[in-house]
Steps between C-alpha positions, in 0.01 A plus 500: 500500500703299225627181461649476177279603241176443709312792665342442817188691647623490850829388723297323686551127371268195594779192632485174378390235750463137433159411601332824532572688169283354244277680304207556682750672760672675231127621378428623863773665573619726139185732537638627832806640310779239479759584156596157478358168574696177492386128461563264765829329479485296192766164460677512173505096517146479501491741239712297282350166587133669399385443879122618440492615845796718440329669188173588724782731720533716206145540459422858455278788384561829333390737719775392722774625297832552462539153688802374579594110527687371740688174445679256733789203434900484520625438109559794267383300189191393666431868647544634130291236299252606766518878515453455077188290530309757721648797414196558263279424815620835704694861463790366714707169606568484884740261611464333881873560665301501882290259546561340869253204473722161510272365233703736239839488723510137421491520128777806574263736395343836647773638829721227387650663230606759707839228616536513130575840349693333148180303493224846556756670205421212229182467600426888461723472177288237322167628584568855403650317172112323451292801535485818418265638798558649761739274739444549879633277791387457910744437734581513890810625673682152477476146604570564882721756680842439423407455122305863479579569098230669376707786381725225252154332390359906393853581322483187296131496485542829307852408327298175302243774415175451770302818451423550894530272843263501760693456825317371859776543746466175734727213395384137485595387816260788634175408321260763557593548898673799641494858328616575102833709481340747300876643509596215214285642272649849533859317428388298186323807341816740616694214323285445157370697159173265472199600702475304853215445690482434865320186661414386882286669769291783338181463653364866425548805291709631738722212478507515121569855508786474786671203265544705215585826690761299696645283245446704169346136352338605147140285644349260786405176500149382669540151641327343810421881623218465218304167629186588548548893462583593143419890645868464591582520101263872501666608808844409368451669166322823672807482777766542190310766345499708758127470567315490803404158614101368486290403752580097646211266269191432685382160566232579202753565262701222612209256499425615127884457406502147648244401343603640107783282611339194591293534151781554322628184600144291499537628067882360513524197631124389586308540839641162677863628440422878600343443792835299615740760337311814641489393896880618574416841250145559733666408832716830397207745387373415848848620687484764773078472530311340822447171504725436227682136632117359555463591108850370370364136740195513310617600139715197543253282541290628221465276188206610271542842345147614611608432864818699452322809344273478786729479760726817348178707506357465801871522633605843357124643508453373846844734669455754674753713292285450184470877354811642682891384438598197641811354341741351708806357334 
């Protein structure tokens, strides 16, 4: 797959999620096949103001390449004076048209912009203007249902010169409830020349696979159907190949996945911070196995990272499903 000049491995693209995909997610989840991994969402205020917390966000490692960046805020000059200052830090510039969270609504960022298609077109416009990378943009179906304009946001995402638009079918007003309309994505990539790739609900291969066959999107994108369970990414990739799927992780290999994780992070960010940042990420590794809501109790309770290594390996070696699949999404 291509976006622009930049040659992916795979069509089977990591999403990205404020709060979840930093690096040491990033790190976990590339060797299970993903093309293309993004940063989380990354504000081009605090960019431009030098926020040092905003820096850490595009903290990254080369193994993880191509990365793409993904950047949030509602003013086309501030958007482009961003894009230009990390352009140098990634392969691609992402720009945030979806967000839901009223944190970014407020500041008419993210799904706002969607009530403001003169205001996505300038945006897109100046940003493309900035860099010379590859320009990608996220988006849902519209703010709510009687403002559904995905389709106007993809023909002037591509008029101002974006290089492909990931599309997740729910509008605003949805959130994450109810079921994706995979049948959007089929319109908007019917409808455009740049590659699209389809977002929302693909929990397996099979779901990755049934996307593209029913839509004709050019890749996937793995959001929350990865938490804990970045086997979806080799499933995915295997699914579009036309390959067989593997057998569901065992709790071993899930125990020794959660636990690169967890010392990925303890490297990052320290152990005090880890342990904090890694209870959601173990609670998920522990999905679908017996006794699995006494472990998320205790693992959130946990301070000391001695404890918490303790507690994920007598958890995972302790089920009964220890040498045979087990994963439950």
């Amino acid at each position: 797959m291509n976006i622009g000049p930049l040659t992916l491995s795979s069509r089977v693209i990591l999403a990205p999620m404020a709060g979840i995909s930093d690096l040491a997610y990033r790190q976990t989840m590339k060797p299970f096949g993903a093309g293309l991994v993004y940063t989380e969402m990354v504000s081009a205020k605090g960019l431009l103001h030098s926020g040092r917390r905003t820096r850490e966000l595009l903290r990254s490692d080369p193994d993880e390449r191509p990365l793409g960046i993904q950047l949030f805020g509602s003013e086309p000059d501030d958007l482009a004076a961003a894009a230009a200052s990390v352009a140098g830090d990634g392969d691609l510039i992402d720009l945030n048209l979806g967000c839901p969270v009223n944190k970014v609504i407020r500041g008419g960022a993210g799904s706002a912009l969607l009530r403001e298609p003169q205001r996505v077109g300038r945006i897109i416009a100046a940003v493309r203007r900035a860099v010379s990378c590859p320009l990608t943009i996220k988006i849902r179906s519209g703010w709510d249902n009687i403002g559904i304009n995905y389709l106007d946001i993809g023909r002037i995402a591509a008029e101002e010169g974006a290089d492909a638009i990931t599309l997740h079918p729910r509008t605003r007003a949805q959130g994450f409830t109810g079921s994706a309309d995979w049948q959007q994505i089929g319109v908007l990539k019917a409808a455009l020349r740049i590659p699209v790739i389809g977002s929302g609900d693909i929990m397996s291969g099979d779901d990755a696979r049934r996307m593209v066959e029913t839509t004709g999107c050019d890749g996937v994108m793995i959001g929350r159907g990865g938490y804990g369970n970045p086997w979806l990414i080799r499933d995915a990739v295997r699914a579009l190949d036309g390959l067989p799927p593997q057998p569901a992780p065992t709790a071993a290999e899930r125990q020794d996945v959660a636990l690169a994780h967890l010392a990925r992070q303890v490297t990052l960010i320290g152990p005090a911070k880890a342990v904090l940042e890694m209870r959601k990420h173990l609670c998920w590794y522990a999905r679908g196995l017996p006794g699995a809501a006494a472990f998320r109790s205790a693992v959130n309770q946990t301070f000391t990272l001695d404890d918490l290594r303790s507690l994920v390996q007598d958890f995972f070696q302790s089920s009964p499903h220890a040498d045979e699949a087990a994963y439950v999404p």
